[in-house]
N, C-alpha and C positions, 0 to 999 in steps of 0.2 A: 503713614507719615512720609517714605519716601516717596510717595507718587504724588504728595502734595510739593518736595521739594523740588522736584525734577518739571512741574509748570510751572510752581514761582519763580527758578531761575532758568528763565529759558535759554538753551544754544541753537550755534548753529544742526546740531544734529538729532534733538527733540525736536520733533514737531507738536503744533498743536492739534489736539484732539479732534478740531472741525477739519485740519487740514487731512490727518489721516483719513477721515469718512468719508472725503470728497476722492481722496487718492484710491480708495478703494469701489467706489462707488462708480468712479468715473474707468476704471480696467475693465476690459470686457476681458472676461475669463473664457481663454480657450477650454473647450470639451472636447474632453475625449471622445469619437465617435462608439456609438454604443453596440455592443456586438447583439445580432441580432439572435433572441432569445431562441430556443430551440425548444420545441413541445417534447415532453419525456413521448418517444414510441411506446405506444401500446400493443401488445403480445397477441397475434390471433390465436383463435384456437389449435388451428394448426401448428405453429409457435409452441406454444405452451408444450403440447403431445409432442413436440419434438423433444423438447427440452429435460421431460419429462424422462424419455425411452433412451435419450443419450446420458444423463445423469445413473440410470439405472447402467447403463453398459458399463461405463468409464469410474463411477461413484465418486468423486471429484468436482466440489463445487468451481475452485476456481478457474478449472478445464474448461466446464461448461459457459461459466461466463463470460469466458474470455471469447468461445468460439461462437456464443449469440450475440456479443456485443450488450450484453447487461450486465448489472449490476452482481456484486454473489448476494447482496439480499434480498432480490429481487429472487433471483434459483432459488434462495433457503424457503424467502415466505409461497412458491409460490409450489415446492415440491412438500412443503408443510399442509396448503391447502390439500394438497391430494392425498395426505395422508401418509406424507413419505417421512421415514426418521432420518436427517441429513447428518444428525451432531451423533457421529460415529466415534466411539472409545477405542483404543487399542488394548486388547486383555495382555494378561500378564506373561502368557506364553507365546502371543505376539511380540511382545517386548520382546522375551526372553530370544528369539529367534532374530530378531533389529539387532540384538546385541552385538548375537554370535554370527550374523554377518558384515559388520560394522566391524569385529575385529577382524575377521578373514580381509578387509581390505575393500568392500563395497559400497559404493555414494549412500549416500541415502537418499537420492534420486532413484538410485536402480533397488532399493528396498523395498521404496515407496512404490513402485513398480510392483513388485513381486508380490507384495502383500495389499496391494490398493488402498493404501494411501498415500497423501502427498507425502512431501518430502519434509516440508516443514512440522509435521506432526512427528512423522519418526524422529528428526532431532531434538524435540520437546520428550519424548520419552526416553529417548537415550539419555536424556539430562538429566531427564527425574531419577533416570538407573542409577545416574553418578558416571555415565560414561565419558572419558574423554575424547572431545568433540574433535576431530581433525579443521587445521584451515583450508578452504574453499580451496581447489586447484587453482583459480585463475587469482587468490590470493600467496599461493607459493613460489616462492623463488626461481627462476627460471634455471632448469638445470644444463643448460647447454653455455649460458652466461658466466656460469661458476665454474666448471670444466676447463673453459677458456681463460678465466683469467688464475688459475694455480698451473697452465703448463705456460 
C-alpha cells in the first residue's frame, strides 16, 4: 500500500521506477582491482621431512607453522599422515607442577618452556585447576609511572 502511494503522488524527490533503471543502468560501476589469486604452495618432500623432524624437536604446532609459513592444519593433518599424535594432554602432575610454578612467580611462557608446551595450554589448565590467572605484563601498570606520581 505504501509503495503504491508513494507513485501515485509523485515529488520532487521520488523518482519513477524507469527513471531509477536507466540511473542505474546508465553508472559504470568502478571495480575494485582484483587481487591476484595466489595458488596454496605445495610441500616437497623435503618440506614435509623437515617439518616433520622440527615438530618432533620443538613439539609445538604453532612454532612450526609459523617457521614454514603454513597453516597449523596443515602441520596437524600432515604430522597426522605420518602417524604422529600432535593433540598432546597435559597429565595431572604436569598440572600439578604448572601450578607450583605459576605460584613461585613464572610466565607461563617460561612453563610452557620447561615442560613443552605452549603457553596457551598451560593457562587453560591452570584455569581448569581454578588457578588465578596473573594480567599479562605489558597489560600491568607501569611501575616507574606510579612511583612518580606519589613523590
Amino acid at each position: 500500500m505504501h509503495l503504491l502511494q508513494v507513485y501515485s503522488n509523485p515529488s520532487p524527490e521520488n523518482l519513477p521506477p524507469q527513471e531509477l533503471i536507466l540511473r542505474s543502468a546508465s553508472r559504470q560501476r568502478q571495480q575494485a582491482p582484483r587481487a591476484t589469486l595466489r595458488r596454496a604452495r605445495q610441500l616437497r618432500p623435503d618440506d614435509i621431512e623437515l617439518l616433520v623432524t622440527r615438530y618432533l624437536a620443538v613439539r609445538n604446532i604453532r612454532t612450526v607453522a609459523k617457521e614454514l609459513q603454513v597453516s597449523r592444519t596443515t602441520v596437524a593433518r600432515i604430522l597426522t599422515k605420518h602417524g604422529i599424535d600432535a593433540s598432546r594432554r597435559m597429565t595431572e602432575a604436569q598440572i600439578s607442577i604448572a601450578a607450583e610454578l605459576y605460584e613461585q612467580g613464572l610466565s607461563s611462557a617460561a612453563i610452557g618452556q620447561q615442560l613443552g608446551f605452549d603457553n596457551h595450554t598451560i593457562l587453560k589448565a591452570l584455569r581448569g585447576r581454578g588457578v588465578a590467572i596473573r594480567r599479562a605484563v605489558s597489560q600491568q601498570p607501569n611501575r616507574t609511572d606510579r612511583s612518580a606520581r606519589l613523590t
